[in-house]
C-alpha positions in Angstrom: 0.0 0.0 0.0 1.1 3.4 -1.2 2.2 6.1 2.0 0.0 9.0 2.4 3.3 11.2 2.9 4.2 10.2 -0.8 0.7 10.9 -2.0 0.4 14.6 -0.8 1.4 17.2 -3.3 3.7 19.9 -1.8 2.5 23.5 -1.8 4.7 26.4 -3.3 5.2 29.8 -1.9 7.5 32.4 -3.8 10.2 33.9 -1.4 10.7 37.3 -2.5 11.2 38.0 -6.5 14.0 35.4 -6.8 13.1 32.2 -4.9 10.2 29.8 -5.1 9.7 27.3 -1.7 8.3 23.7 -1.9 7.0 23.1 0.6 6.4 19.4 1.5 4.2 18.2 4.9 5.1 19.9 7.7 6.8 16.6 9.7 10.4 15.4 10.0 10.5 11.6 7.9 13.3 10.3 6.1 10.4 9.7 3.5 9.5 13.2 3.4 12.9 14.3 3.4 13.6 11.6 0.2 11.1 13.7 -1.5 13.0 16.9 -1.0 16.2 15.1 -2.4 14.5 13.7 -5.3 12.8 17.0 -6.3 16.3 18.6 -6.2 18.2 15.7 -8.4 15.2 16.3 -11.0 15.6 19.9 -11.1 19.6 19.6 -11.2 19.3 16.7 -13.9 17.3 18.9 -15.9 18.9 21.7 -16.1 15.9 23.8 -15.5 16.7 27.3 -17.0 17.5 30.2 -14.3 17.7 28.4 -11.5 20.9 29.5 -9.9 20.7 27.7 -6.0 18.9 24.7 -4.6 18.2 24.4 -0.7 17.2 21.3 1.0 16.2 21.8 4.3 14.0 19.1 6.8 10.4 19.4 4.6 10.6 21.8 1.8 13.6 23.0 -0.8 14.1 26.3 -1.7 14.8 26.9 -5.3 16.4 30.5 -6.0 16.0 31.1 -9.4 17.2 34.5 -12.0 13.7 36.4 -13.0 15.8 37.4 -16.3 16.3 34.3 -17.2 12.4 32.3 -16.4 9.4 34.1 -14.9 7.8 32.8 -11.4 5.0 31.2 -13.3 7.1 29.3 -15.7 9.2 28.0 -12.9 6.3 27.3 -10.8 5.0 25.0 -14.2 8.0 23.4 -13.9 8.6 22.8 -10.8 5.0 21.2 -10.7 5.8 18.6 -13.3 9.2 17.6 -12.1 7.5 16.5 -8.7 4.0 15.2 -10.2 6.8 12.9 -12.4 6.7 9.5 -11.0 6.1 11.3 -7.7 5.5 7.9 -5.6 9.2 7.0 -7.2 11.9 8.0 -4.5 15.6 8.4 -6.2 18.1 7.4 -3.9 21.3 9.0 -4.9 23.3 9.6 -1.7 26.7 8.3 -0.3 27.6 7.0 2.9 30.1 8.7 4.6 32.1 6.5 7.7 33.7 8.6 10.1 35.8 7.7 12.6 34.9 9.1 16.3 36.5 8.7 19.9 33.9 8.3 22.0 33.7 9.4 25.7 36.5 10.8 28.1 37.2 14.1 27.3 36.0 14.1 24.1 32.7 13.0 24.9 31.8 15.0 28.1 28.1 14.3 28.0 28.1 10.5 27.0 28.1 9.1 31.0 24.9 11.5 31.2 23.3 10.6 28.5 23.8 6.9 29.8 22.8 7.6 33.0 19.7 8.8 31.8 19.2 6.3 29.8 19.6 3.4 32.2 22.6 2.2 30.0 26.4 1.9 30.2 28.4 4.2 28.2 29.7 1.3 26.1 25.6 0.3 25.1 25.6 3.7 23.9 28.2 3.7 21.8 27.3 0.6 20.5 23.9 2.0 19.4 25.3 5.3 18.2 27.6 3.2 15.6 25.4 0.4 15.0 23.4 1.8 12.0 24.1 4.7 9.3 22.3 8.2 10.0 20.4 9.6 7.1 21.7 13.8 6.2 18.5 15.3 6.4 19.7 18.7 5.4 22.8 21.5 6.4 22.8 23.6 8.1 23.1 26.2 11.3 26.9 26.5 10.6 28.8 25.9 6.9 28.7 22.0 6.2 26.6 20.9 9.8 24.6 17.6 9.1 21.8 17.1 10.8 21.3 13.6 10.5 19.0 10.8 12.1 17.4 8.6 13.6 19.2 7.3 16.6 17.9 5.0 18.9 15.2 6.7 20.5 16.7 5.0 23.8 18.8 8.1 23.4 16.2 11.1 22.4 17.2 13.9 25.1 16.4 17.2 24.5 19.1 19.8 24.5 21.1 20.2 27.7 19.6 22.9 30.3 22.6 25.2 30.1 24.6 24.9 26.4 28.4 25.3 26.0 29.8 28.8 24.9 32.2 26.7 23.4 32.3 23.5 21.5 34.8 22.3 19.6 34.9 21.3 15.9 35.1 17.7 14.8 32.6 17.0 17.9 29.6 14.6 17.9 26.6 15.9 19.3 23.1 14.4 19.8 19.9 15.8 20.5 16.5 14.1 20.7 16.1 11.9 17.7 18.8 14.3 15.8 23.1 13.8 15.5 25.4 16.0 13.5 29.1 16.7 13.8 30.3 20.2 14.5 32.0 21.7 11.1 33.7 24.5 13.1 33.9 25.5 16.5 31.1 27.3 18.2 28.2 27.5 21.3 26.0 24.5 21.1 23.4 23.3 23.7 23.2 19.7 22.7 24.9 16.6 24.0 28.9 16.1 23.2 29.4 12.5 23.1 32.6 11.9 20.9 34.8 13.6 18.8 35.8 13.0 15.2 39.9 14.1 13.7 38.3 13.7 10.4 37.7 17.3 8.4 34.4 17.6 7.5 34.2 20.8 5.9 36.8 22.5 4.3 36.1 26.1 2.8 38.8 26.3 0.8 38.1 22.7 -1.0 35.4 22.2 -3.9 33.3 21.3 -2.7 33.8 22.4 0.6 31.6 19.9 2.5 32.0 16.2 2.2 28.8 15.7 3.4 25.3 16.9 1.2 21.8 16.3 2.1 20.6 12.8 1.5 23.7 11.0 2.1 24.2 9.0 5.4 27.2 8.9 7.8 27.9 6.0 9.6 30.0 6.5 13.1 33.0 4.2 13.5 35.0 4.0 16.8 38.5 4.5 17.2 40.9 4.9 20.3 41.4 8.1 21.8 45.2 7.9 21.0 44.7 7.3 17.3 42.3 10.7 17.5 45.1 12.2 18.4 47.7 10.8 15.9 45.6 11.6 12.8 47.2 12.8 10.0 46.9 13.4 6.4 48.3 10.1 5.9 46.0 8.2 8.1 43.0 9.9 6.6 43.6 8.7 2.8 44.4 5.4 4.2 40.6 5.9 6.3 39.1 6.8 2.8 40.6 4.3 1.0 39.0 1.0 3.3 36.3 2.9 4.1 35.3 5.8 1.8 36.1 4.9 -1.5 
């Protein structure tokens, strides 16, 4: 039997003079969110005339577009077709990303808590945290972050009661069903429970994210020590068993 989520038709909303939203139902799914991404790849793989900038967020994708070049009711035509296309057909054409993490100890501040509350150990939470890939919902907050899901709703928190001025980049955070890993450093109020040497976002590389929206990252642990030995060297060698 068909979902209902795939059967609604998204509504669209122009955004000033230069931008057109989609806006899909107003939930966060990975099947809603597979919508988004598909929408996007049509619109890419077709070339569609004037549009300049695609933006994927949780439920809707915001399509910035060049009035010179196509009109808001020629795009909004367009649009229209490209998601009534095979609509209940979801194209999956992500990546999955494996990152290595050190989880815990002073890189994970907020994992004994978050077992605590949880009525686990710290090492059943790790487990679950690595045990499954994490769909990329969108980016977002700061350059490159991924918010990704679901995790084991074991571990849904919400964010902690007084956040961090300062958390640094490369850590792994998780807030109710919701993980991401910090692209830079900067204040966060959600819960630091490893910490990754790999560099996710790179401003001066094209592109500058290794990460897009509907790809997946998959946690892998690694020993604090190693964290701290990473190199250059040891992250082609990472890529090459694990991210080719």
């Amino acid at each position: 039997m068909e979902s209902m989520t795939q059967n609604m038709a998204p509504s669209y909303f122009p955004m000033g003079e230069q931008a057109i939203v989609v806006q899909f139902e107003n939930d966060i799914s990975i099947e809603i969110s597979e919508r988004v991404q598909t929408l996007a790849h049509r619109i890419t793989s077709d070339a569609v005339l004037g549009v300049k900038q695609l933006i994927p967020a949780f439920n809707n994708l915001t399509v910035c577009y060049d009035p010179l070049l196509i009109d808001y009711d020629e795009l909004l035509e367009k649009l229209k077709s490209l998601e009534v296309k095979d609509s209940n057909e979801v194209e999956h054409t992500g990546k999955t990303i494996f990152i290595p993490v050190a989880f815990g100890g002073k890189y994970g501040p907020d994992l004994e808590v978050v077992a605590e509350k949880a009525n686990l150990s710290a090492e059943e939470v790790i487990s679950m945290l690595h045990s499954k890939p994490y769909y990329v919902y969108m980016i977002g907050f700061i350059a490159g972050y991924p918010y990704c899901g679901d995790i084991d709703r074991r571990l849904n928190f919400p964010r902690r009661s007084s956040p961090r001025a300062v958390v640094q980049k490369g850590s792994i955070q998780i807030v109710n069903h919701l993980t991401g890993v910090f692209t830079m450093t900067a204040p966060s109020g959600w819960h630091v429970v490893g910490w990754t040497p790999m560099e996710i976002f790179n401003p001066h590389r094209e592109p500058p994210s290794i990460i897009q929206a509907g790809d997946a990252i998959q946690y892998m642990p690694i020993e604090a020590e190693e964290a701290e030995q990473w190199d250059e060297t040891k992250q082609r060698e990472w890529n090459r068993l694990w991210n080719t």
